[in-house]
C-alpha positions in Angstrom: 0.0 0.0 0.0 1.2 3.2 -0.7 0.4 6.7 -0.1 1.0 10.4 -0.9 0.1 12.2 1.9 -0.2 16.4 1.4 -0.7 18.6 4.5 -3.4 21.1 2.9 -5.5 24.5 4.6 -8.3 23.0 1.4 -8.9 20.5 -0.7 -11.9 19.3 -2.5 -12.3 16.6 -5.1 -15.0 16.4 -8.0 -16.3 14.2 -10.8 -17.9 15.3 -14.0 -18.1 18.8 -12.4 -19.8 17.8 -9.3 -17.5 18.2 -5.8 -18.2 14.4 -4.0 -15.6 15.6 -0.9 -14.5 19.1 0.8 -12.3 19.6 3.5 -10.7 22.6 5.9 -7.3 22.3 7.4 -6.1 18.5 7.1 -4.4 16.2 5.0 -5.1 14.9 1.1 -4.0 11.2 1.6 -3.6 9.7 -2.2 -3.8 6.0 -2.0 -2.7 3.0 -4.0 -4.0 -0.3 -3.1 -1.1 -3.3 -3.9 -1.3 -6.8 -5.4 -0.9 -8.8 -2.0 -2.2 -5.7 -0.4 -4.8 -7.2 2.9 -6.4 -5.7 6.3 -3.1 -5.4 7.7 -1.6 -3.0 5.4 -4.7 -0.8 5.6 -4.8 -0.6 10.1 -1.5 -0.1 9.7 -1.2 2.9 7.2 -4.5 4.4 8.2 -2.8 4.4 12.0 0.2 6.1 10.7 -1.4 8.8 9.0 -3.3 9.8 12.1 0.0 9.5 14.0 1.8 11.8 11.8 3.2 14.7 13.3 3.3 16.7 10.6 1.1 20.0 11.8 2.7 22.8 13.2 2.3 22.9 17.3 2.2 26.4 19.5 5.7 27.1 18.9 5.8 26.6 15.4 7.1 23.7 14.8 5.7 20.6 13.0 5.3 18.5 16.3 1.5 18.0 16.2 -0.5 14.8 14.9 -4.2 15.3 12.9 -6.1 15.5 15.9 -9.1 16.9 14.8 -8.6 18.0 11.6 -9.9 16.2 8.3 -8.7 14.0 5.5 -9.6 13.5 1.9 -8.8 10.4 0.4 -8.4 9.9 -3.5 -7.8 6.8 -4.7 -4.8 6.4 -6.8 -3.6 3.2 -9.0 -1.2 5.4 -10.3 0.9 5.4 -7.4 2.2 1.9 -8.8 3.1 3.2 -11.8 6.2 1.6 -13.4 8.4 3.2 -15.8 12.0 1.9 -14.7 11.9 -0.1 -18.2 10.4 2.3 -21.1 8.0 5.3 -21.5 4.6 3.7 -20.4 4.4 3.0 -16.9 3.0 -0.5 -16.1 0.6 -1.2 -13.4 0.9 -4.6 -12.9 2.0 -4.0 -9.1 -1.6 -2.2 -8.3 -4.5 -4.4 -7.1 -7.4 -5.3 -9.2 -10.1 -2.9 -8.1 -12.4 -5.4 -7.1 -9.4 -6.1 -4.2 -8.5 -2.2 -3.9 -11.6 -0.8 -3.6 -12.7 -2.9 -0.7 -9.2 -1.7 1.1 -9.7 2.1 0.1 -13.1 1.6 1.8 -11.8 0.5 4.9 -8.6 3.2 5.5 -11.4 6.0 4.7 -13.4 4.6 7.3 -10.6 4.2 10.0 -9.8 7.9 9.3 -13.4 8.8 8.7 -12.0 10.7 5.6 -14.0 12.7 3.0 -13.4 10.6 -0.3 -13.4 10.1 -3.9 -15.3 8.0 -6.5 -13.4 5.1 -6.5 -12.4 4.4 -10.1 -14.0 7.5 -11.7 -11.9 9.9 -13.4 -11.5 13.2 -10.4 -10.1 16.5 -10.6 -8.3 17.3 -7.1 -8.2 21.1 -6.2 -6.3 21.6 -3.0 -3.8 24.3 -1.3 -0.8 23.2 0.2 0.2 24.2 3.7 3.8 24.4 4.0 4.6 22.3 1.7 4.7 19.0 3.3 4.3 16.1 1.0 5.4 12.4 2.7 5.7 9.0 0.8 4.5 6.8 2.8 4.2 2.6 2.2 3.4 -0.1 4.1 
């Protein structure tokens, strides 16, 4: 499992012009769902996202975790994309979504995250804050 995780102040996602998930102050989490990818992998990233301490505390320095604040998730095959040989990435490391989208169902519920359309084509508006941007995998 992999994910891109962006500290944001906004972020919204939308498909075919309508906006399916809004959020304040939090985190865009972009995740990509593995072949041999299980439960497992999705406690365990979902528990280090909230964990993070990746938000800015009282004396300015980035020392706090998500606490309250909210998280969009977009799902994101992508993230396996494979271009060490060629042009064209290859995707044959991502799950078949009938195995991802059960997973990306279960790490928005653990973080009770705004979402995406899971296999739709999205447009993702957001505003970083800082930047912080973190690779994360599991």
């Amino acid at each position: 499992m992999r994910a891109l995780v962006q500290r944001v102040s906004r972020a919204s996602v939308s498909v075919d012009g309508e906006v399916v998930g809004r959020i304040g102050p939090g985190l865009v989490v972009l995740l990509g769902v593995g072949t041999g990818d299980g439960a497992e992998q999705v406690e365990r990233l979902a528990a280090k996202v909230r964990a993070l301490r990746i938000f800015d505390d009282a004396g300015g320095r980035m020392n706090e975790p998500l606490g309250e604040r909210r998280v969009l998730c977009v799902s994101q095959f992508t993230l396996y994309g494979d271009v060490r040989r060629g042009n064209r990435p290859s995707y044959v490391g991502a799950a078949a979504p009938d195995v991802a989208e059960p997973l990306y169902e279960r790490f928005c519920e653990l973080l009770d995250a705004e979402r995406g359309r899971f296999g739709a084509r999205m447009s993702v508006d957001l505003t970083n804050d800082g930047p912080v941007t973190l690779l994360l995998e599991s």
